[in-house]
C-alpha positions, 0 to 999 in steps of 0.5 A: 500500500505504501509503495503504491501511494509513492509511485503515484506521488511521483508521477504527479510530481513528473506531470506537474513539472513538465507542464510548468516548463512547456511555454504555452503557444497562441493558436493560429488564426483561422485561413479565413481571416489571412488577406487574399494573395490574387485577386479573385475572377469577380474582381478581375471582370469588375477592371475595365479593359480596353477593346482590342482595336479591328485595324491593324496599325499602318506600317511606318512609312518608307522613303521614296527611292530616287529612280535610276535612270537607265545607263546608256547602251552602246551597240555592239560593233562588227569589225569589218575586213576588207576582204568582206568589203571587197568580195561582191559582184557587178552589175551594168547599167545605164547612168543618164548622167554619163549618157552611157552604161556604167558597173553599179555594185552587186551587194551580197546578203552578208554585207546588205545585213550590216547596212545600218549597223555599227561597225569597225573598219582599219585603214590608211587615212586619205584626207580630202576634206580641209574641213576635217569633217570626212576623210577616206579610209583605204584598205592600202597604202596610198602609194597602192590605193584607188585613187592611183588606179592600182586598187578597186572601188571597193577597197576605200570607204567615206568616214563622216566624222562625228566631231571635226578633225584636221589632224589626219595626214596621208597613211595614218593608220587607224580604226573608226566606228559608225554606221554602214550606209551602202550605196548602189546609185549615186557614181560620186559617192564611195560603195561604202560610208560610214556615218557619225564615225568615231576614231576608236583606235586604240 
């Protein structure tokens, strides 16, 4: 009996101990009193939110580009030889002018396609002109040239010049570009004359 009574004093003495040492803790409030962290979906809808807009804004605009003006384009130029030039037929015909018949060239289709072109054609050159403005080009010296009777009437052309120029002496030898015009008809005239003519020599 008595050593019940001692083991029940002390574990009330125990209990009442740790119940002095064990500080006491305020309870936590409830979930319902802490403060929302997002808004909720009816506060969101009361916010007025602007109406997307149909249009598309316009793009920024760009400056005008300056237009290029086209360059100019030379046309190609076919460089003529001689043996070309002199490799055509004859024909005769009556001229009223000399009262009699006269040899009026023949000239082929490899030359009649040139006609209006831009050509090159080398030669020695036989001014005639003291205008500077056309001189006659030959395919020989003038030593051996048309003019001395020991070549054709096909081996020399007129070159009218695009700009004047005194300064061609006797065999010069040089290139000059322009237009091919034939001629079959008129007797004072070269077979050949090459008109707006460059000296492109080089």
């Amino acid at each position: 009996m008595t050593k019940t009574v001692l083991l029940l004093a002390v574990i009330f003495t125990e209990a009442f101990s740790t119940a002095q040492l064990t500080p006491s803790v305020p309870p936590l409030p409830p979930l319902t009193s802490m403060p929302p962290l997002l808004s909720t979906p009816s506060a969101l809808s009361s916010s007025p939110v602007p109406p997307l807009s149909s249009t598309p804004p316009a793009p920024p605009s760009l400056p005008t580009p300056h237009p290029i003006s086209a360059l100019p384009t030379e046309d190609p130029a076919t460089r003529l030889s001689w043996a070309k030039l002199q490799n055509i037929e004859f024909e005769e015909r009556y001229y009223p002018e000399a009262k009699g018949n006269m040899l009026f060239p023949k000239f082929p289709w490899a030359i009649r396609e040139l006609e209006g072109t831009t050509v090159e054609v080398e030669g020695y050159t036989i001014p005639i002109d003291k205008s500077g403005m056309t001189v006659v080009l030959s395919a020989n010296p003038y030593a051996a040239c048309y003019f001395c009777g020991k070549s054709g009437p096909a081996s020399v052309l007129t070159v009218k010049l695009k700009l004047k120029n005194t300064h061609y002496r006797i065999d010069n030898y040089k290139t000059f570009r322009g237009k091919l015009r034939l001629n079959s008809t008129d007797i004072h005239q070269f077979y050949y004359i090459l008109e707006n003519a460059e000296d492109v020599t080089e």
